[in-house]
DOFIFI-993479 format. One line per 2 residues: their letters; for each residue x negated, y, z of N, C-alpha, C, O. Coordinates in nm, 3 decimals, always signed. Example, Ala and Ser with C-alpha at 12.3 -4.5 7.8 and 13.67 -1.06 7.14 Angstrom:
! DOFIFI-993479
as	-1.319,-0.569,+0.780,-1.230,-0.450,+0.780,-1.320,-0.330,+0.780,-1.424,-0.332,+0.846 | -1.285,-0.225,+0.708,-1.367,-0.106,+0.714,-1.290,+0.003,+0.787,-1.341,+0.114,+0.804
END
This chain:
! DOFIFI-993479
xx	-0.085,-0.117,+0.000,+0.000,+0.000,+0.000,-0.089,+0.123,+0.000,-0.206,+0.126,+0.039 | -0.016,+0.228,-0.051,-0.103,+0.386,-0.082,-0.192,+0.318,-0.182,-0.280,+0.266,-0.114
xx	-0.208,+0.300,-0.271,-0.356,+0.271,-0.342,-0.346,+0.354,-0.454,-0.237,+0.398,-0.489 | -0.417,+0.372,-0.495,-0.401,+0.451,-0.669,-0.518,+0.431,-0.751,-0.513,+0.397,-0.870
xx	-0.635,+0.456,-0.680,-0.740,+0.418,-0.800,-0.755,+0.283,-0.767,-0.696,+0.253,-0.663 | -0.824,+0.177,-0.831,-0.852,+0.033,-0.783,-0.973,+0.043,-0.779,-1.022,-0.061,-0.735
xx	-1.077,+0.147,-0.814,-1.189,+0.157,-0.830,-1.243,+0.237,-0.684,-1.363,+0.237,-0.659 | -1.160,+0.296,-0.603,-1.209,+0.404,-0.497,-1.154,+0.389,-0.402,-1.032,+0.404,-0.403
xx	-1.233,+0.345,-0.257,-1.100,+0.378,-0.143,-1.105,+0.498,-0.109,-1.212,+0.552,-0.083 | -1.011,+0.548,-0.105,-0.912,+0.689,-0.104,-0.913,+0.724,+0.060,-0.931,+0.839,+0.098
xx	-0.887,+0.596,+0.167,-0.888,+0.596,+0.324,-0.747,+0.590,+0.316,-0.690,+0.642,+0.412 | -0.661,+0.532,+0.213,-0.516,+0.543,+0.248,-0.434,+0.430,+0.176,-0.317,+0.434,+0.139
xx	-0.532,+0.322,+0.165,-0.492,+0.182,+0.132,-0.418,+0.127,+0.265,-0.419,+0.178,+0.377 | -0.369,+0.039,+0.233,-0.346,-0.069,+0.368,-0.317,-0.217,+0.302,-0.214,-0.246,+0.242
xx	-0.440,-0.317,+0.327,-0.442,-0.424,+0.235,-0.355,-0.544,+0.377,-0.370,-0.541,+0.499 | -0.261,-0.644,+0.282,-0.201,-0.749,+0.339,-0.220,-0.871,+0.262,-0.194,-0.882,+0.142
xx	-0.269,-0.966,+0.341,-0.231,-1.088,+0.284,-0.086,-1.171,+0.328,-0.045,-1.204,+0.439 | -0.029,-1.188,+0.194,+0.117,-1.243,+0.176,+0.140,-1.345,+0.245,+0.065,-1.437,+0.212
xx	+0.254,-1.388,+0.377,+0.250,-1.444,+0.409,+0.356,-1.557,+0.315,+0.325,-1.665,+0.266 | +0.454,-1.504,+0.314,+0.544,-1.613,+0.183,+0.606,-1.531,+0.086,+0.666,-1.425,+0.105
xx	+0.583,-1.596,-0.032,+0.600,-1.565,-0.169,+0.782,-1.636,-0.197,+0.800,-1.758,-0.198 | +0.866,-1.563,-0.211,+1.020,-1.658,-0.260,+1.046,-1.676,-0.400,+1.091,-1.569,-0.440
xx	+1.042,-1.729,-0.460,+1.128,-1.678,-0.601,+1.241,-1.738,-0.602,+1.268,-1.844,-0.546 | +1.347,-1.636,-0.699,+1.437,-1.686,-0.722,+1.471,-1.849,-0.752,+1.397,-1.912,-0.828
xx	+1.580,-1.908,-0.693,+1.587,-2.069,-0.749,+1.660,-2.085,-0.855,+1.703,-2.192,-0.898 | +1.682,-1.942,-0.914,+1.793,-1.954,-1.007,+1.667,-1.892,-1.163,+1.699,-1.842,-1.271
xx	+1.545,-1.920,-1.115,+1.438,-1.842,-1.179,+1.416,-1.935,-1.349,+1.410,-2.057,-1.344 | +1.411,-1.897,-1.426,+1.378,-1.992,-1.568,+1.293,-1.962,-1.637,+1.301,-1.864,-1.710
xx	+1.184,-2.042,-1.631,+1.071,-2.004,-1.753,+1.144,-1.969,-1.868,+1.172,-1.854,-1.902 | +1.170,-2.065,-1.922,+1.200,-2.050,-2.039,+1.246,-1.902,-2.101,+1.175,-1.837,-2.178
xx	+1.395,-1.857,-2.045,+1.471,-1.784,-2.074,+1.429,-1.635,-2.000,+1.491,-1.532,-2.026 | +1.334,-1.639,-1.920,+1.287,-1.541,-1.785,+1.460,-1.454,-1.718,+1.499,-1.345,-1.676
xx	+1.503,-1.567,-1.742,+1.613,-1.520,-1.641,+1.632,-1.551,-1.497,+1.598,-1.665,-1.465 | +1.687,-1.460,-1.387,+1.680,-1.444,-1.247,+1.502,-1.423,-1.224,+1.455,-1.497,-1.138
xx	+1.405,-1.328,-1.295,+1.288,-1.299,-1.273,+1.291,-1.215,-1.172,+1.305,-1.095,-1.193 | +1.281,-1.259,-1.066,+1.274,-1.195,-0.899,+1.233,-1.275,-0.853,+1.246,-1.384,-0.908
xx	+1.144,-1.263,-0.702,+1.083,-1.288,-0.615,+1.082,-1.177,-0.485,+1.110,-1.057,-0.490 | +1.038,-1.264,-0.359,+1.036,-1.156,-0.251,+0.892,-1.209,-0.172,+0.862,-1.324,-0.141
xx	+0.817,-1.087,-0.152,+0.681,-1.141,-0.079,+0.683,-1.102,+0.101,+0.690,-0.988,+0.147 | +0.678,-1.181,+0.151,+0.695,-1.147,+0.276,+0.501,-1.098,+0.339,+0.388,-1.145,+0.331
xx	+0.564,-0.993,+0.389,+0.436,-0.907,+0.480,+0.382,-0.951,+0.606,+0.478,-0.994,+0.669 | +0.273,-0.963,+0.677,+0.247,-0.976,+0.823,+0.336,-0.928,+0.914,+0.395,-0.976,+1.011
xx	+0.331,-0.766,+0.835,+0.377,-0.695,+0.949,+0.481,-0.573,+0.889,+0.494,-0.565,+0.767 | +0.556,-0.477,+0.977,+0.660,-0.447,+0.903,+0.562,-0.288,+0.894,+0.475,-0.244,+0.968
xx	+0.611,-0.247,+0.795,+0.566,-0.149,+0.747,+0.603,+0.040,+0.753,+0.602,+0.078,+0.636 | +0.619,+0.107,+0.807,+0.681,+0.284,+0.787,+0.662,+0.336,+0.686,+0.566,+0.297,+0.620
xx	+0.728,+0.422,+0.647,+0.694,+0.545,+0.533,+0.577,+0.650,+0.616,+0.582,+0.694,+0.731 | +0.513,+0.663,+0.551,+0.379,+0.793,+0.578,+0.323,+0.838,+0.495,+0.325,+0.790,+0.382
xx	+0.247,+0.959,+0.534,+0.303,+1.008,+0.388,+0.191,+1.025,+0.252,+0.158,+1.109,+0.168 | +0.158,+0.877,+0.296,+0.061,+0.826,+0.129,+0.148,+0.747,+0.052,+0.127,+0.725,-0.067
xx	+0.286,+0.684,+0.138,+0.338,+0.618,+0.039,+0.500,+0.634,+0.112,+0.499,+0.640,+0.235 | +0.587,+0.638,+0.066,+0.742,+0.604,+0.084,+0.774,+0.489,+0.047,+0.696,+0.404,+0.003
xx	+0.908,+0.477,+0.064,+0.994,+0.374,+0.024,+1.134,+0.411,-0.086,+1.201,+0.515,-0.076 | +1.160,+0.289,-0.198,+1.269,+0.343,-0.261,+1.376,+0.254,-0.191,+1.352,+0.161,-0.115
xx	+1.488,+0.296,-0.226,+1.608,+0.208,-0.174,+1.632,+0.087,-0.235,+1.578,+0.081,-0.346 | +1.679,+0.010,-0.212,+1.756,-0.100,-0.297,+1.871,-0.049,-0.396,+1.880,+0.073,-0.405
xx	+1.936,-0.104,-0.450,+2.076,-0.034,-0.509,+2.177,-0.125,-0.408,+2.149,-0.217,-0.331 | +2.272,-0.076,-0.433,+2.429,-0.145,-0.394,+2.441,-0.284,-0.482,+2.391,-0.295,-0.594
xx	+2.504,-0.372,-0.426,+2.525,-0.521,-0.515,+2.598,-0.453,-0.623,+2.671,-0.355,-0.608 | +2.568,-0.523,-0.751,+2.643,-0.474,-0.861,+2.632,-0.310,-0.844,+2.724,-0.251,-0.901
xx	+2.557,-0.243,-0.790,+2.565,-0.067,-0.869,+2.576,-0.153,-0.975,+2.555,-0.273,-0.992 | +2.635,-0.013,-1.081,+2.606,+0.047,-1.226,+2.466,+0.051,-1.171,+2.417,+0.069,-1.059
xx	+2.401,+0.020,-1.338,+2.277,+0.105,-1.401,+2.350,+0.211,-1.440,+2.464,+0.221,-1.486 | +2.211,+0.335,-1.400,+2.233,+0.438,-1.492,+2.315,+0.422,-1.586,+2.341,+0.309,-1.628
xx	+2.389,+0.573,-1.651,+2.369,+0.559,-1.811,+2.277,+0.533,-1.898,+2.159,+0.558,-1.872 | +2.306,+0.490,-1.988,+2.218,+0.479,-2.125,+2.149,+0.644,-2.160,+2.229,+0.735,-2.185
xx	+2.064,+0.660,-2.160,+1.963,+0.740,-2.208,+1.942,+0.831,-2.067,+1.909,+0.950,-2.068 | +1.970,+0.743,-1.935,+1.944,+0.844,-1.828,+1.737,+0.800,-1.830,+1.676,+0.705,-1.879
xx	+1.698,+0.898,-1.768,+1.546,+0.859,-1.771,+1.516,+0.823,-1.642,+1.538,+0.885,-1.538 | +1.443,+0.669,-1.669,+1.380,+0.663,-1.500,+1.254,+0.633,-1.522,+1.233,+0.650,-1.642
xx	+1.157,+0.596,-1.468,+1.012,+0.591,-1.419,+0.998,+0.447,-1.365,+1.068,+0.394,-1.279 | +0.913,+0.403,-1.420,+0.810,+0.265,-1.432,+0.680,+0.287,-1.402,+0.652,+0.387,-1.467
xx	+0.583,+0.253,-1.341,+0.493,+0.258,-1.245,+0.383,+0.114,-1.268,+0.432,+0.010,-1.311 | +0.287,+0.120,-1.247,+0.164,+0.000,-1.302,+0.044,+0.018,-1.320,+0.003,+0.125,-1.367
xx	-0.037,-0.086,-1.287,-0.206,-0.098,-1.336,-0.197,-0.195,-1.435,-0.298,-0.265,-1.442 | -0.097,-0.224,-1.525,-0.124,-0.303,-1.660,-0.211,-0.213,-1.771,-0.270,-0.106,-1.764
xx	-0.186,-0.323,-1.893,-0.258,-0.296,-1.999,-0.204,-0.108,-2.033,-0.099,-0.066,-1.985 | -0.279,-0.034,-2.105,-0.234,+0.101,-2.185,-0.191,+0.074,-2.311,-0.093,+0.136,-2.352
xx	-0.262,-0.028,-2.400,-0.229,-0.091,-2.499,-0.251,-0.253,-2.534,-0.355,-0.317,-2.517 | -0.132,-0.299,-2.583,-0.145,-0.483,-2.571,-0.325,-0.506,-2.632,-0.364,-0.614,-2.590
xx	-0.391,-0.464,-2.682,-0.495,-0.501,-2.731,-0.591,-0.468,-2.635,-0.706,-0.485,-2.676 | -0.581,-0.412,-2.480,-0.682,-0.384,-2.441,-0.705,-0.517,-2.373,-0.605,-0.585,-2.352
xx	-0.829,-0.567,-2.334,-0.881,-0.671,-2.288,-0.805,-0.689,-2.122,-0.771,-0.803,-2.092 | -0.779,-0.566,-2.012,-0.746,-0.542,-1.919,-0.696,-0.437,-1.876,-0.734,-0.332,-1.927
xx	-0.612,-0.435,-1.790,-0.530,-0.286,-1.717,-0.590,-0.205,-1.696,-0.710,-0.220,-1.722 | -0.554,-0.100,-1.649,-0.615,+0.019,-1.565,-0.686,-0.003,-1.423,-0.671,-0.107,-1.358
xx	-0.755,+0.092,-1.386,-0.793,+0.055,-1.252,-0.706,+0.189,-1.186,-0.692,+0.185,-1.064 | -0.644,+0.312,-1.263,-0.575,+0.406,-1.231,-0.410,+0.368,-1.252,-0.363,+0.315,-1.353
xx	-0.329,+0.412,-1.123,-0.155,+0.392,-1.123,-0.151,+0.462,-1.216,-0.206,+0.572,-1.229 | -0.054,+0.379,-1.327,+0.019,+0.466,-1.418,+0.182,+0.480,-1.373,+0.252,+0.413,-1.297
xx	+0.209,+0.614,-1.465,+0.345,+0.599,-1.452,+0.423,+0.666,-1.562,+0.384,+0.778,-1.597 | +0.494,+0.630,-1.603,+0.583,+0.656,-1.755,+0.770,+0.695,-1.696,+0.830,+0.640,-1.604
xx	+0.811,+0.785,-1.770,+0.955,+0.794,-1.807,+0.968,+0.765,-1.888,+0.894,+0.799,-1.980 | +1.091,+0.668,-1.909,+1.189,+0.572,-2.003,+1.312,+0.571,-1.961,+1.360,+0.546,-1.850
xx	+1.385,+0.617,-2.118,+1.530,+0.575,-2.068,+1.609,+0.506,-2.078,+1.654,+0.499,-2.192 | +1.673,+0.416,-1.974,+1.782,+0.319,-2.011,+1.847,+0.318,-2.151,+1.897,+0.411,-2.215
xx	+1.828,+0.156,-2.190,+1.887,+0.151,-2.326,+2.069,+0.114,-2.281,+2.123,+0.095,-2.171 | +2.115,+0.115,-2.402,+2.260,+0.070,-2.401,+2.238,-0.092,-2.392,+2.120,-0.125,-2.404
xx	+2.342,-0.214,-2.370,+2.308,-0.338,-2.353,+2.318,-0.377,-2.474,+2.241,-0.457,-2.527 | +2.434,-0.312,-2.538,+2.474,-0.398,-2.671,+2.312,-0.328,-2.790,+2.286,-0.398,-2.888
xx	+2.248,-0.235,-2.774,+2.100,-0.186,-2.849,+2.001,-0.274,-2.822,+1.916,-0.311,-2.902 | +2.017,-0.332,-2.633,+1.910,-0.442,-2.618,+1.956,-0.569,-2.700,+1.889,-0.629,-2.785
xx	+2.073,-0.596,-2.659,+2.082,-0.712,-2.717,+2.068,-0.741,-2.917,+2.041,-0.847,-2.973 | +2.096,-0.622,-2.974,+2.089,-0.617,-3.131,+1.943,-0.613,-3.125,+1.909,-0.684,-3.220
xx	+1.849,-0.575,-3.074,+1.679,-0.538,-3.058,+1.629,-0.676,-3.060,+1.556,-0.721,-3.149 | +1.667,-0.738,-2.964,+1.618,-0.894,-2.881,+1.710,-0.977,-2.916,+1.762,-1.040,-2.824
xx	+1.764,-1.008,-3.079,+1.831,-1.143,-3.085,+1.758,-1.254,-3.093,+1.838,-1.345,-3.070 | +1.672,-1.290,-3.109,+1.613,-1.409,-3.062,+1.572,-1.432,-2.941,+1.495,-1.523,-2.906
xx	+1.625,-1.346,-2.871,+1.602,-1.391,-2.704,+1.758,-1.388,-2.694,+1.853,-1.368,-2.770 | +1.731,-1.426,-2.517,+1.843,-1.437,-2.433,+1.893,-1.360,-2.338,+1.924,-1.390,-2.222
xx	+1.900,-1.258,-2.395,+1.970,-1.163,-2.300,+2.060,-1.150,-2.231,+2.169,-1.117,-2.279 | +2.037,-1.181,-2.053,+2.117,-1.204,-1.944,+2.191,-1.066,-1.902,+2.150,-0.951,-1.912
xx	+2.278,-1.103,-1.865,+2.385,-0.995,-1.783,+2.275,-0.942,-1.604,+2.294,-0.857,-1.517 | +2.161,-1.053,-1.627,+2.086,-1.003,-1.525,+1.943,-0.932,-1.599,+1.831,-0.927,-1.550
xx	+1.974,-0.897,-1.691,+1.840,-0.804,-1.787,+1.894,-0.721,-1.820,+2.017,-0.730,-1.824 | +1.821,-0.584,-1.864,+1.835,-0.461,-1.880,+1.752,-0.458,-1.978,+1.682,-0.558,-1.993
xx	+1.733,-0.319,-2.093,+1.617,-0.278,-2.190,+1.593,-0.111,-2.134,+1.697,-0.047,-2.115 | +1.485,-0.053,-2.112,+1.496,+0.073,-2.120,+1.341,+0.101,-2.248,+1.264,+0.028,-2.311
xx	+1.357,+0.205,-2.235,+1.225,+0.246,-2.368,+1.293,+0.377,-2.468,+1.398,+0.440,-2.476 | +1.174,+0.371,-2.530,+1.249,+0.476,-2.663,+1.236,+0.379,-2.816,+1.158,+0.285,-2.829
xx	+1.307,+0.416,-2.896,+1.313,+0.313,-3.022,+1.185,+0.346,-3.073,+1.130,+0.251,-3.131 | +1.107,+0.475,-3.068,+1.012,+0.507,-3.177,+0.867,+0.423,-3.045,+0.750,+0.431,-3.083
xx	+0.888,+0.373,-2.947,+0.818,+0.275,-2.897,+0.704,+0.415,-2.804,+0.745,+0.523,-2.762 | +0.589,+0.371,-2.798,+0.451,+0.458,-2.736,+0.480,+0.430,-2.589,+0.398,+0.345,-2.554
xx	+0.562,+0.465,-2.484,+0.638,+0.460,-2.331,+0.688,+0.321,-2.294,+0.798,+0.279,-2.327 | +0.605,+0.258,-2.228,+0.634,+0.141,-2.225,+0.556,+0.085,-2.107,+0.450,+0.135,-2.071
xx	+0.621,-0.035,-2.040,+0.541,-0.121,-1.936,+0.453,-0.214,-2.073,+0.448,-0.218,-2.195 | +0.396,-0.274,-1.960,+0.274,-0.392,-2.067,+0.278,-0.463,-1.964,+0.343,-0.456,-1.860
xx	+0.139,-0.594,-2.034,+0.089,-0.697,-1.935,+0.002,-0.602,-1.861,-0.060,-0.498,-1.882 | +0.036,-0.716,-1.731,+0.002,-0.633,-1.628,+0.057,-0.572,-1.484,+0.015,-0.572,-1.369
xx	+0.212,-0.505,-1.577,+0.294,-0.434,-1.489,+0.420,-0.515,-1.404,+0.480,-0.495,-1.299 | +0.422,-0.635,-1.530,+0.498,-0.698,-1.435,+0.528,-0.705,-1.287,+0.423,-0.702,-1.222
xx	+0.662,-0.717,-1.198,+0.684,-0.712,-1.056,+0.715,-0.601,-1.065,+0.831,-0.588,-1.026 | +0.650,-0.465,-1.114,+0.644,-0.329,-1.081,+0.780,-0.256,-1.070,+0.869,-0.334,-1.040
xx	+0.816,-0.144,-1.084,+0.967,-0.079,-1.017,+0.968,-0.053,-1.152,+0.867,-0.081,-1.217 | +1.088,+0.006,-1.217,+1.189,+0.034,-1.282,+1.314,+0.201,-1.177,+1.434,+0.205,-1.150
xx	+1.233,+0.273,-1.161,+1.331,+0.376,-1.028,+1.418,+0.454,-1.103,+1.398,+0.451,-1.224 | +1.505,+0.520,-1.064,+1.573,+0.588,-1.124,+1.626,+0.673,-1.010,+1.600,+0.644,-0.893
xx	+1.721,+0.809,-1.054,+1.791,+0.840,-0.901,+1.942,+0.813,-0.893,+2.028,+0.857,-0.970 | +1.958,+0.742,-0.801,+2.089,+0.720,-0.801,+2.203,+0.823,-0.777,+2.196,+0.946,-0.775
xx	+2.282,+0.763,-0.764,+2.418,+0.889,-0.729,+2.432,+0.987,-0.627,+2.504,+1.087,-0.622 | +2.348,+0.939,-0.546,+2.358,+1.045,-0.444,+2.197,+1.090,-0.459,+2.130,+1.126,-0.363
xx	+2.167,+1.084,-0.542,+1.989,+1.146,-0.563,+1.888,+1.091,-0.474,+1.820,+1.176,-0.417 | +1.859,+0.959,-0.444,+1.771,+0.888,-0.419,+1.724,+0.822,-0.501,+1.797,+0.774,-0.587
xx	+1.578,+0.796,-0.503,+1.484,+0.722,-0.603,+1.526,+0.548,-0.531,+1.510,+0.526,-0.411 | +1.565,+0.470,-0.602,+1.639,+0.318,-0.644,+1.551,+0.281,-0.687,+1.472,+0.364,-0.731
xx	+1.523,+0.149,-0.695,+1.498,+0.043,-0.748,+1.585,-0.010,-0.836,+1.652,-0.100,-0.785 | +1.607,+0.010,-0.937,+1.713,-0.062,-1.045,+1.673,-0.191,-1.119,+1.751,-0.283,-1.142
xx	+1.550,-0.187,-1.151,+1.465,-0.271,-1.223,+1.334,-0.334,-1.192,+1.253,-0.263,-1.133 | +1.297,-0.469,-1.227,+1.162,-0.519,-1.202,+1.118,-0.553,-1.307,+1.161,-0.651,-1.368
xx	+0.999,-0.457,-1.358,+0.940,-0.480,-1.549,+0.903,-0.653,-1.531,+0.849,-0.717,-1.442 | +0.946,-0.679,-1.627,+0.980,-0.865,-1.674,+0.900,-0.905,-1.790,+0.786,-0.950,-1.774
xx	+0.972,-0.885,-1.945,+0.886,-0.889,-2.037,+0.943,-0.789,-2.100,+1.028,-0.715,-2.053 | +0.880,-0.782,-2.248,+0.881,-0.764,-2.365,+0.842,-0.781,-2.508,+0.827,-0.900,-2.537
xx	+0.825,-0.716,-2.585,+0.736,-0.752,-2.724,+0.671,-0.691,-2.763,+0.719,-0.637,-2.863 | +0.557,-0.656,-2.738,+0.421,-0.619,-2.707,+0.474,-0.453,-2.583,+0.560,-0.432,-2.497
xx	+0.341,-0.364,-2.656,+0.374,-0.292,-2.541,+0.406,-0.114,-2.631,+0.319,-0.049,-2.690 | +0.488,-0.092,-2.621,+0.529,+0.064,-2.694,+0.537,-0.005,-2.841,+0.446,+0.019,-2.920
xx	+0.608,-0.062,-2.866,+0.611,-0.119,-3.012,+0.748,-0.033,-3.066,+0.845,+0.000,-2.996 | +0.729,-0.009,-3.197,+0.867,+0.046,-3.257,+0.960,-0.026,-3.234,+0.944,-0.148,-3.241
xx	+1.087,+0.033,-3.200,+1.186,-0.030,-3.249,+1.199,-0.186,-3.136,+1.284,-0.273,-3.150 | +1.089,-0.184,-3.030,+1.138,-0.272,-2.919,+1.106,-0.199,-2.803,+1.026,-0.106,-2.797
xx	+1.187,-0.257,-2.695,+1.189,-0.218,-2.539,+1.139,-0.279,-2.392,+1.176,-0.393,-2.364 | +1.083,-0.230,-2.328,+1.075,-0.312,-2.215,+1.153,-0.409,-2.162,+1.239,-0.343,-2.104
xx	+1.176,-0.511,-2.147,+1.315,-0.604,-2.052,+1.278,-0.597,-1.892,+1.175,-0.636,-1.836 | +1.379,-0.542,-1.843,+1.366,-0.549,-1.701,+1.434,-0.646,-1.626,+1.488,-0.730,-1.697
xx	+1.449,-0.661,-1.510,+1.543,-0.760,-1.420,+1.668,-0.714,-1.369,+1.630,-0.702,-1.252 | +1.809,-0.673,-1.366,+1.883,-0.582,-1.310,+1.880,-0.642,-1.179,+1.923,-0.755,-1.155
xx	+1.808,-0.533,-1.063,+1.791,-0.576,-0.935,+1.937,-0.586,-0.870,+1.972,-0.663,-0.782 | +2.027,-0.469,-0.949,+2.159,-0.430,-0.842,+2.217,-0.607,-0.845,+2.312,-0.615,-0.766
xx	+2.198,-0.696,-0.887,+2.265,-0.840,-0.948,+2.179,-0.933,-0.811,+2.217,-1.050,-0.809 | +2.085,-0.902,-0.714,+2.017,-0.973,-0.668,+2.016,-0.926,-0.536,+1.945,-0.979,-0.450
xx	+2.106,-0.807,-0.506,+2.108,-0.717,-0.335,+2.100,-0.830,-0.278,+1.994,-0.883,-0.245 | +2.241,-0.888,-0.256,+2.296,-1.016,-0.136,+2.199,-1.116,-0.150,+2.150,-1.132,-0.038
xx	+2.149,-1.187,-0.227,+1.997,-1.280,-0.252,+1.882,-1.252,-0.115,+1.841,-1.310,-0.015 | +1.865,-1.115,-0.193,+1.735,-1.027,-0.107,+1.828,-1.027,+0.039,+1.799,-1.120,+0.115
xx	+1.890,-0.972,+0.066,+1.943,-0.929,+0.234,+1.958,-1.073,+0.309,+1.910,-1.084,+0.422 | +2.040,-1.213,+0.232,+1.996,-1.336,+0.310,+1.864,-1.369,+0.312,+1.872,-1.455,+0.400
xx	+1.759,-1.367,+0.286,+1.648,-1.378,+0.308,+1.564,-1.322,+0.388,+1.471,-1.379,+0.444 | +1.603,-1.170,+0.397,+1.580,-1.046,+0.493,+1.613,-1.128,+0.638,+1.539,-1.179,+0.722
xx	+1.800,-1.111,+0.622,+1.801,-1.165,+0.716,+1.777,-1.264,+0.797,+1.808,-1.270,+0.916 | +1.707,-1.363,+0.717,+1.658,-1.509,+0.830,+1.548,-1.476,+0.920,+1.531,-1.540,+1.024
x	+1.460,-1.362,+0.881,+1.366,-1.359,+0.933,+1.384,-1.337,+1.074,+1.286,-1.331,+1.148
END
């Protein structure tokens, strides 16, 4: 937590080793549908002020509208051809696609009612390898920065005419909170 360069400590890291990793059981290679997981921490964590916290959404929120802009976040690739990520946080605005644009974009995939597309058609703004896990934020209705999305895949990275695929988190609240709650 707090990190930003991977190359510098800053004095405002705080490194954890994971105590349990969950993934979804409803998780599918194949199809990368239900692409969620939850990593459990040592210890519980505060907001301070190298790093905050975003909210969850409501079960089933709405996503945004279509062409609302939210922010994606990552040390992946800058371009699919680079050998490796950044050692600097990136962060990009992208805006939610419409479902029926993802789904005409990605017909040879399988586009779940638990996937989302955001991006621009002329491509450049984009998650990559790399970013996967990473947030997808947006502000919600009452103007808090959300978690809507977890970058998943795509087809390559800022490509014309394709989009990021995200995970729609609002589809996975009650999942996450029984798990929360066993602890």
């Amino acid at each position: 937590m707090g990190e930003h360069n991977l190359d510098e400590n800053e004095g405002t890291e705080l490194e954890f080793r994971v105590e349990r990793a969950v993934t979804h059981p409803g998780y599918d290679a194949d199809t990368v549908d239900n692409d969620v997981a939850l990593l459990r921490l040592p210890a519980e964590v505060r907001p301070d002020k190298y790093w905050g916290f975003a909210c969850l959404p409501r079960y089933k929120q709405e996503l945004p509208p279509a062409q609302q802009l939210c922010t994606i976040i990552g040390w992946g690739k800058r371009r699919s051809g680079d050998p490796f990520g950044t050692d600097v946080l990136h962060e990009a605005t992208v805006p939610i696609v419409a479902s029926n644009v993802c789904r005409r974009v990605y017909m040879d995939y399988h586009i779940t009612e638990n996937m989302f597309c955001a991006g621009y058609e002329k491509g450049r703004k984009d998650s990559c390898a790399g970013d996967s896990g990473g947030p997808l934020l947006c502000k919600d209705d009452r103007n808090r920065w959300t978690i809507f999305g977890i970058t998943s895949f795509g087809e390559g990275c800022g490509k014309r005419g394709k989009f990021g695929i995200y995970t729609k988190l609002p589809n996975y609240v009650k999942w996450i909170h029984s798990w929360i709650n066993k602890v």
